[in-house]
C-alpha positions in Angstrom: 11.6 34.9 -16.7 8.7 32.7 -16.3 7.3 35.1 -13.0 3.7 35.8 -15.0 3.5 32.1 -16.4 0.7 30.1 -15.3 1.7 27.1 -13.9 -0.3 24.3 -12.4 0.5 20.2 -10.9 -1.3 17.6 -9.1 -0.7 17.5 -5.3 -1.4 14.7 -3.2 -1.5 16.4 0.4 -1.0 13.9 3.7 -2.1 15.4 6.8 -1.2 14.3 9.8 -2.0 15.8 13.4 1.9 14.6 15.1 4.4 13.7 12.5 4.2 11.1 9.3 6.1 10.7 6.4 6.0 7.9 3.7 7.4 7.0 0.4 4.4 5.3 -2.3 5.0 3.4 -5.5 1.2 4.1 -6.4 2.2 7.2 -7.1 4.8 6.7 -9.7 2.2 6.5 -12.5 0.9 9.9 -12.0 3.1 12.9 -13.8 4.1 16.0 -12.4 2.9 15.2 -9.0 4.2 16.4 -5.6 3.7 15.2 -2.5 3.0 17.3 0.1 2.9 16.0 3.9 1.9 18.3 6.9 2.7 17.8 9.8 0.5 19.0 13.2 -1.8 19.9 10.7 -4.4 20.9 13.3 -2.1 23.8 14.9 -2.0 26.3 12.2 1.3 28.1 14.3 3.3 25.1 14.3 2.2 23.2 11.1 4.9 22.3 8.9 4.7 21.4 5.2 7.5 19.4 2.9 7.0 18.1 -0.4 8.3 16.1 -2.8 8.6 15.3 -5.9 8.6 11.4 -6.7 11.6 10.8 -7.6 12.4 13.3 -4.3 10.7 11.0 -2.0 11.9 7.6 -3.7 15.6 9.2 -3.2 15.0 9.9 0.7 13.5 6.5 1.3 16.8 5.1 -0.9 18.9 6.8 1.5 16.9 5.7 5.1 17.1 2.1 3.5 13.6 1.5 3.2 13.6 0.7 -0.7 15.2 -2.9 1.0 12.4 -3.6 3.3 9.7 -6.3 2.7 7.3 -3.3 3.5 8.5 -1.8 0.1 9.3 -4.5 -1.8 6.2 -6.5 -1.1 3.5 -3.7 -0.2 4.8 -0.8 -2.1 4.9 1.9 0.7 6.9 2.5 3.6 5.8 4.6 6.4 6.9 6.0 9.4 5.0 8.0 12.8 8.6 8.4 14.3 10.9 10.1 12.3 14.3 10.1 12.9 17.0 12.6 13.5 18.4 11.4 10.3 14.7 11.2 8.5 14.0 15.3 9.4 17.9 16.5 8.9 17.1 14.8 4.9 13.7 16.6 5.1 14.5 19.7 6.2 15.6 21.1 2.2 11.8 20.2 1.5 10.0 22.0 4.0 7.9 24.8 2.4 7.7 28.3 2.9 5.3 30.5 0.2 8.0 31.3 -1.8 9.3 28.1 -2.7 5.9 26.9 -3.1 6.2 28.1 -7.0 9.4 26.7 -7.6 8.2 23.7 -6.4 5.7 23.4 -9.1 8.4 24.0 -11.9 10.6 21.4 -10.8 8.0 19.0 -10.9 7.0 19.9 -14.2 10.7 19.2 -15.4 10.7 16.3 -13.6 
C-alpha cells in the first residue's frame, strides 16, 4: 500500500571494527530515530548491521538487566565490546538485510 510513499527518519549509525552494542537515554529525546550499530564495519563481506528503534534497544537492555546497573542509572548508557550468547540470540531479529531496511523506517515512524 504505502510501496511509492516517501519515507524518511533520523539514524544514529555506531560503527565498530569487532563487535559493540549499547543502549543510550540521550537518545530518548529525539523522535523517530533508529539506531543502527555495525559491526566489523571495516570488512564489507562480513559487516553486520542491526538497528533499533528506542524503545527496541531500551527493551533489549531491560531484558540483559542493564536498566539496573549504576552504569545506567547513574551515566545513562550501558555498553558492551563482548556480547553474549544471550545479547546476539536477542539481536539477531534486528539484524538488517535491504529489504527490511524500509520497514524499518515505518515502524519507527509509528513508534
Amino acid at each position: 500500500a504505502d510501496k511509492g510513499r516517501f519515507a524518511a527518519c533520523p539514524i544514529q549509525m555506531k560503527a565498530s571494527s569487532g563487535k559493540h552494542f549499547g543502549i543510550y537515554r540521550k537518545y530518548e529525546r529525539i523522535p523517530n530515530l533508529i539506531i543502527a550499530h555495525v559491526w566489523n564495519a571495516p570488512d564489507p563481506l562480513h559487516a553486520v548491521t542491526y538497528a533499533f528503534t528506542q524503545k527496541e534497544s531500551l527493551r533489549i537492555g531491560k531484558a540483559m538487566g542493564w536498566t539496573r546497573t549504576d552504569s545506567w542509572r547513574n551515566g545513562g548508557e550501558y555498553t558492551t565490546r563482548s556480547p553474549s550468547e544471550r545479547l546476539q540470540e536477542l539481536l539477531e531479529p534486528f539484524r538488517m538485510t535491504p529489504k527490511k531496511w524500509r520497514a524499518k523506517v515505518l515502524t519507527s515512524l509509528g513508534d
